[in-house]
N, C-alpha and C positions, 0 to 999 in steps of 0.2 A: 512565335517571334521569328521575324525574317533573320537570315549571317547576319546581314547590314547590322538591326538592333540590336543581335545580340554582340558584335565586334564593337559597339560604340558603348553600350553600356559594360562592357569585359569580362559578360558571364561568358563571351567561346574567345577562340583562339582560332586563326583562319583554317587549321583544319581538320576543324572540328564544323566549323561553319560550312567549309567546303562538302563535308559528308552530308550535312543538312538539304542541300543543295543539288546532289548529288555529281558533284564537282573533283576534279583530282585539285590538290589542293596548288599543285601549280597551276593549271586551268584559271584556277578560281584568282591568284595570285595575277595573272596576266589580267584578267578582267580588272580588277579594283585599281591598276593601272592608269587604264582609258582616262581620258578627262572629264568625261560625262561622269564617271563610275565614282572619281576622285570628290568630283565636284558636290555629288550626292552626299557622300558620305560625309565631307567638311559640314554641310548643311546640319544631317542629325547630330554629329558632334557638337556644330555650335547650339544647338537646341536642348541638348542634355544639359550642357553647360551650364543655360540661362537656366537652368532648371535648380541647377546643382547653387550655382551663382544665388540665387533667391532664397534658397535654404541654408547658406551659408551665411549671410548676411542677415536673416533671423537669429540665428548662432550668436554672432558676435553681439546683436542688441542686446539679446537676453544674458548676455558675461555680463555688461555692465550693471545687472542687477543683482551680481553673485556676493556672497561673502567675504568672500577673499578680495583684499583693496588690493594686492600685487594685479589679481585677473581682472577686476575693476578697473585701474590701471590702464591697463596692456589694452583691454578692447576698449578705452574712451579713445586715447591714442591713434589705435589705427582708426575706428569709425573719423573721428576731427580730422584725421591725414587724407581720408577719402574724399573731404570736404576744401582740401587746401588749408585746414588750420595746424600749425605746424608750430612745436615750441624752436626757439633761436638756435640756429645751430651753434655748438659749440666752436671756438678757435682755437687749434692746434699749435702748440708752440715747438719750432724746431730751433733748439739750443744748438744744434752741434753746426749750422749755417754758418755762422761768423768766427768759426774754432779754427780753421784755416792756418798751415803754418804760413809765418811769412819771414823770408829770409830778404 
């Protein structure tokens, strides 16, 4: 596994990764830097992501099958919030607005 995979999945630490590499870990630390280097790296994190993001969202389908109607609940909620379906919001009432002394 390259630093890169393994600093984006957070089996290493930069240096630990750096020794990987055979980097002093500031070296390695100036590198990841550069914009090229940044650039990369945002790439496989957005890609773990999708990754993580997919099996996350299998998670939550499968709550709605669970036993427990509180978990049933909870994950119909956020799945319908994903979709824009949203129950009313509630309205707040502030009593103490109109408490005002008035002399």
């Amino acid at each position: 596994m390259s630093p890169i995979a393994s600093m984006v999945t957070g089996e290493s630490i930069t240096a630990a990764a750096a020794k990987v590499v055979g980097l002093s870990r500031e070296h390695l630390s100036r590198e990841l830097g550069k914009p090229h280097v940044a650039a990369f790296m945002h790439q496989k994190v957005q890609r773990n992501l999708a990754v993580a993001a997919t099996r996350a969202g299998a998670a939550k389908v499968e709550l709605l099958d669970c036993d427990n109607a509180m978990v049933r609940d909870r994950a119909s909620s956020f799945v319908l919030g994903l979709v824009g379906i949203q129950p009313a919001s509630q309205l707040s009432v502030n009593l103490g607005a109109d408490l005002e002394r008035r002399e």
